[in-house]
N, C-alpha and C positions, 0 to 999 in steps of 0.2 A: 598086681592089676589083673593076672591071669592069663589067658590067652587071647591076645587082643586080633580082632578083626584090622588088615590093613590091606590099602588100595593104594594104587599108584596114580601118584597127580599128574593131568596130561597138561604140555605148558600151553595152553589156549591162548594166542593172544591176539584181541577182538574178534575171532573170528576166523583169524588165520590160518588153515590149516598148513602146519609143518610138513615141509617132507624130512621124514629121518634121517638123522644123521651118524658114525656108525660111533659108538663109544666102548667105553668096559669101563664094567661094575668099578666104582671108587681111584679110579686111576684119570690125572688129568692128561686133557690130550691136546693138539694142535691141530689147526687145517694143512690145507697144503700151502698156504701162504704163510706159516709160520705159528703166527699169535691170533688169528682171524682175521679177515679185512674190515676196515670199515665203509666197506662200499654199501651202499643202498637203492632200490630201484626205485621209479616214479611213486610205485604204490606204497613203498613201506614210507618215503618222505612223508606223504600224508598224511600216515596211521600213526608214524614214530614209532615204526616197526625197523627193524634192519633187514638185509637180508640174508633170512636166518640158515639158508645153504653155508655161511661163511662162519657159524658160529659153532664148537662144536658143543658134544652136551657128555655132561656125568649123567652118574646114578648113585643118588646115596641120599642120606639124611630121612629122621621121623618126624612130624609133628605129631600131638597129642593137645591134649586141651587141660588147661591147669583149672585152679576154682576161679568161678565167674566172679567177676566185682562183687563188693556188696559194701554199702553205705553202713552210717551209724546205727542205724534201726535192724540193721540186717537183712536187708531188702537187695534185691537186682541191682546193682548200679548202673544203668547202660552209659558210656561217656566217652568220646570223640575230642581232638583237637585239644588235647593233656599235654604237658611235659611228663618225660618219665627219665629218673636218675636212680644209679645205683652208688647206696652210700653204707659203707662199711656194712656191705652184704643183703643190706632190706635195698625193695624196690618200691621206689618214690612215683605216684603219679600226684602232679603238680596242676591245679587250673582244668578246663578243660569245658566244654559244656557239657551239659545232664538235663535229662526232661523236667519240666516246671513242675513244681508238687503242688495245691491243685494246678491242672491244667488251664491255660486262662482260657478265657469263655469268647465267640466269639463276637463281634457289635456290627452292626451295621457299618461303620466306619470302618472295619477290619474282620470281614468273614471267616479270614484264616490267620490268625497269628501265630506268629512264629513262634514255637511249645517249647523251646530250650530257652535256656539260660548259664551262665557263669557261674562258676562254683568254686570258694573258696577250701575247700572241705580236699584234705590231705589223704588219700590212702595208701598201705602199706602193706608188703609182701614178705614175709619171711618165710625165706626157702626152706625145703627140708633139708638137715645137715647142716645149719648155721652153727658155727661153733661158741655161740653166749646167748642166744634167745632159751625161751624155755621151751622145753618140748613142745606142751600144750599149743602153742603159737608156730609152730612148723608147718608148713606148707598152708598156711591162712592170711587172706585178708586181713586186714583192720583200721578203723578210721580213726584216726587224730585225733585226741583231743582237742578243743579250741583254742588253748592257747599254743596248739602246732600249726593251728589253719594256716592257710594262707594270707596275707593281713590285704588283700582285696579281695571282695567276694565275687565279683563278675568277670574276671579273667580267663582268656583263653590263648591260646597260640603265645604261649611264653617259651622264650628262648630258656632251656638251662642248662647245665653244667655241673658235674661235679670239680673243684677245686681244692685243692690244698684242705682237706676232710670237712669241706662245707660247700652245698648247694646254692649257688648264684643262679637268680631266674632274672633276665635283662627284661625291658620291653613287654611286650604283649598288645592283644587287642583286648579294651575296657569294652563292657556292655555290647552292643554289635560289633560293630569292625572299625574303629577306633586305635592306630599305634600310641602306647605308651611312650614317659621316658624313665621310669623309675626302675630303683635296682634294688632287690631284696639280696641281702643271704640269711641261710638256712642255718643252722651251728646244732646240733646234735646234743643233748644233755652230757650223753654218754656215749662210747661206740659201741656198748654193748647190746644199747637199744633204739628203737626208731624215731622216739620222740626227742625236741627241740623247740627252740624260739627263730621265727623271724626277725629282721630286725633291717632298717637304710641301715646304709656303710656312709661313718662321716670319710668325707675327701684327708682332710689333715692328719688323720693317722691311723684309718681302715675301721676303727672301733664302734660300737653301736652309737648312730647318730638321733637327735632332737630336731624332728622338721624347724622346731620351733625358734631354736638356737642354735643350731647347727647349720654349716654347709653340706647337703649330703649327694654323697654319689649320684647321678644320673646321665642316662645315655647322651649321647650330643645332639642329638636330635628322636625324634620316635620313631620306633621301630619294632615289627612283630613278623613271624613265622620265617626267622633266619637259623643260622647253626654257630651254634659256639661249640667249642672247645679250647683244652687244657695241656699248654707246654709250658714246664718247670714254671716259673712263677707270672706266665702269663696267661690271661685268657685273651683267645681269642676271637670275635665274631664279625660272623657272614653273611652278607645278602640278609633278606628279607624283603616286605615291605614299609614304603615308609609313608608320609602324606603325599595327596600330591591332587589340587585341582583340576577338575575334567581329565582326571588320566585315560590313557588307552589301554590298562588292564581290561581283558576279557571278564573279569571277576567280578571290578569293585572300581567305580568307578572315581571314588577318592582317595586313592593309594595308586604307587604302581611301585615295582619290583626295583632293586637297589643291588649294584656292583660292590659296593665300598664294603673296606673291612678296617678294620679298627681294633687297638689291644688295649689289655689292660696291667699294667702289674702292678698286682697288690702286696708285693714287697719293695715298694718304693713309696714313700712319700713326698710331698702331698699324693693322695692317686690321680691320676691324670691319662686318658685316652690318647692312645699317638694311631695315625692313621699308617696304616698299612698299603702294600700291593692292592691294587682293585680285585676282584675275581675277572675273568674276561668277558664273563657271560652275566648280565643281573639273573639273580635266580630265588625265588622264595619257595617254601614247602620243600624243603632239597635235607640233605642231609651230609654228614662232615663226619669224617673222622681221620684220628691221627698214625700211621706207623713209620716210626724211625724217624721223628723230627720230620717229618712230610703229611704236607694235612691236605686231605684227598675229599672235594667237592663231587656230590653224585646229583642225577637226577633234577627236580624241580620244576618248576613254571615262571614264565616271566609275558611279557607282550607279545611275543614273539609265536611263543609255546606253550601249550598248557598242560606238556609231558615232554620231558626233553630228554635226549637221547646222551645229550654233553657228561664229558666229564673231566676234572684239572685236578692238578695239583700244585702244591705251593709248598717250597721248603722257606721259616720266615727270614726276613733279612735279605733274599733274592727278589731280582728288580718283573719277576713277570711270572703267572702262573704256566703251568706246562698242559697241554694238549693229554691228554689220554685216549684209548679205543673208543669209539661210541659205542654206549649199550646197546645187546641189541632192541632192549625195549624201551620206546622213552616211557618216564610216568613221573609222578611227582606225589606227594605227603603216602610214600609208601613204607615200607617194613623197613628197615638196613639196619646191620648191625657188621662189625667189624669180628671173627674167629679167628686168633693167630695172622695165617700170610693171607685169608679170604675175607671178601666182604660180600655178604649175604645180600640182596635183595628180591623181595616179596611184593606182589601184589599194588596199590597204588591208588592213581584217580586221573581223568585225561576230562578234559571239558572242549571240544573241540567243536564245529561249526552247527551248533545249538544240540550238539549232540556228547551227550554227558555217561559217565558209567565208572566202573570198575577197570582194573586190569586184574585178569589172572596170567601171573606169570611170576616166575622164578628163577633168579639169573645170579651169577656169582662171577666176583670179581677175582681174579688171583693177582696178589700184588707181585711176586716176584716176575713172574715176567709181562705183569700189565696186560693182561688180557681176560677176555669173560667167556663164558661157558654158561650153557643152560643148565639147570640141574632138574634132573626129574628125583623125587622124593616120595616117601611113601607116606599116608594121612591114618590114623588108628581111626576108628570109629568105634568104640567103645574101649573103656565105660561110657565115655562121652565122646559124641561124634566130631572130629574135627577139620570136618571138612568147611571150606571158606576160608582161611587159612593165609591162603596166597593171593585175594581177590577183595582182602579190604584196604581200609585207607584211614588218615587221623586219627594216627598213633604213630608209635616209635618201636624198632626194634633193638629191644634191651638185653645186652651180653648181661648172663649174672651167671655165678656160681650155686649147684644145686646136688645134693645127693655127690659130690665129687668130681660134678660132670659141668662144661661150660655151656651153655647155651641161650638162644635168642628167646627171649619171650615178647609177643604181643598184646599187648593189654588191651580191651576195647577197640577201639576205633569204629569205620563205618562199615556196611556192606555191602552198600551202593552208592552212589554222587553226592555229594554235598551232605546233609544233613540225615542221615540215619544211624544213630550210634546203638552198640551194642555191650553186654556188660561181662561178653565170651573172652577169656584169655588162652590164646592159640601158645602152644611153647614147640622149639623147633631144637630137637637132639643133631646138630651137623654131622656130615660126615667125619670117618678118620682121614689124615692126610695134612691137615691147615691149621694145625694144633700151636703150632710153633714155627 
């Protein structure tokens, strides 16, 4: 790549100005209360800011920018509010909206119509160093064929997962904002390569199900923009939203945000949903992951909040989820990804009293002793500039194996509130230290 240009990101956030706090290069630290406090003053309560005196900060990690999306024609893809899974090494962006091809026009009835749309249409990432792709296809995009699509075409905010070597996508929003209750999986031809079939799951004995003559899997109710994940034979999902008349979301007025969690295991038949611990907090746009049989609830929005600072966990079969530190940023449909003992968080979206935006910021979670720390990081700006990084939203931050090396990638998402997608994939090299 040669001698790349790099800058260090400063953690902005809204507007905040930080006072310094003191650290060293790549070494985690403590305040003087320990692990941080979670105290907070009048001001940062309103921002979903902490106060960030009590937080301390690293230095480490690079972002860089991987190749931009690009659709079957070979064009820009710009696309927001994806699933994104990693299966047997390629990286899956699942659903999502993408701008209208043509753009619709606009009517006297409807001045401005809304220029996105749902997209059935699969892409895929193979990293460079994949040990069975062919050269040729390292480090490139590439779209599905149609019999990989997605088998709805207007999807977005789908829950997925990888499972037992196949992608389960729960729920979702159809066409606007609509929760589904249908369940696809994904099943891979081969592991050596990225294409497969969709297919329902019949309930009676997990196998590719016939709407027609079949009973086939579906949620117990709708549901879209919650977090699954995957312990030994079970999945399990969180939060989101589900219907709900005249709700008090800030967002959406016929949906609001859902506690309940619910498993699955699909080595049991018939399949069957058993209802789980609640989360304590409803929470959708949030993000989940799992270390050592404890599956760890970040971030999100609900009625309450439209960037929350909360965070729990849950080991399954225990009757209540656990309190964890408060971030110190709230945010919600931001970056995270889980590196060894650290959980990365990026960037976001806060919608707060008519006043809507981004978050830049960058904050890391260290699980063994359950505390967070700011991370400042350095941004390459060539070849490709990558800066914005830590400042968008509606996406996923995807652990995948590359070149030998583990790391978060961003694919698309927005770069401001609501609806502006983009078709830049930010990739993020972590520091040493959280490997293991």
């Amino acid at each position: 790549m040669g001698e790349a240009t790099v800058r260090a990101t400063k953690t902005v956030l809204v507007a905040l100005v930080m006072a310094a706090v003191g650290f060293t290069s790549g070494s985690w630290l403590t305040s003087a209360s320990g692990t941080g406090g979670p105290g907070v003053g009048t001001a940062g309560r309103a921002a979903g800011i902490g106060d960030v005196s009590s937080y301390p900060k690293i230095r480490g990690g690079v972002w860089s920018r991987g190749p931009n999306l690009t659709d079957a024609r070979g064009n820009f893809q710009a696309r927001q509010e994806h699933g994104a899974v990693v299966l047997n090494g390629f990286v899956y962006l699942i659903g999502g909206f993408v701008p209208q091809e043509p753009p619709p026009q606009p009517t006297e009835n409807d001045p401005e119509p809304f220029p996105f749309e749902g997209t059935g249409e699969i892409l895929v990432y193979t990293p460079v160093g994949h040990p069975t792709a062919p050269a040729d296809e390292e480090g490139e995009w590439q779209s599905l064929p149609q019999t990989s699509s997605f088998p709805v075409s207007d999807m977005h905010h789908i829950i997925a997962v990888r499972h037992k070597g196949k992608i389960w996508a729960f729920g979702g929003h159809a066409g606007p904002f609509e929760p589904t209750r249908k369940v696809f999986a994904f099943t891979p031809t081969s592991s050596d390569a990225p294409e497969g079939t969709w297919r329902r799951v019949r309930m009676s004995d997990g196998r590719r199900c016939a709407p027609s003559t079949d009973t086939c899997l579906r949620l117990p109710r709708p549901r879209a923009a919650g977090a699954a994940v995957s312990i030994g034979n079970r999945i399990f999902l969180m939060g989101g939203v589900v219907p709900f008349r005249n709700s008090p979301d800030p967002v959406n007025a016929s949906i609001r945000t859902t506690r309940s969690v619910i498993s699955l295991n699909t080595a049991k038949f018939p399949l069957e949903w058993k209802e789980q611990t609640s989360l304590r907090r409803p929470r959708e746009h949030f993000n989940a992951v799992v270390a050592k049989q404890r599956i760890w609830a970040f971030h999100g929005r609900n009625e309450a909040s439209t960037h929350m600072r909360k965070v729990e966990s849950w080991v399954p079969g225990s009757d209540r989820w656990r309190r964890e530190q408060l971030a110190p940023v709230g945010t919600s449909a931001n970056i995270l990804a889980r590196v060894g003992k650290c959980v990365y968080s990026f960037g976001g979206e806060f919608i707060a009293s008519n006043v809507t935006g981004t978050l830049i910021a960058s904050q890391v979670f260290h699980l063994p002793s359950r505390s967070w720390h700011f991370l400042e990081s350095t941004v390459e700006t060539e070849p490709l500039d990558a800066s914005g990084a830590t400042s968008k939203h509606g996406t996923y931050g995807v652990r995948f194996r590359e070149s030998a090396t583990t790391k978060i990638m961003a694919p698309g998402g927005a770069a401001t509130a609501w609806f502006d997608p983009t078709s830049k994939v930010h990739v993020f090299d972590p520091p040493a230290g959280c490997e293991s």
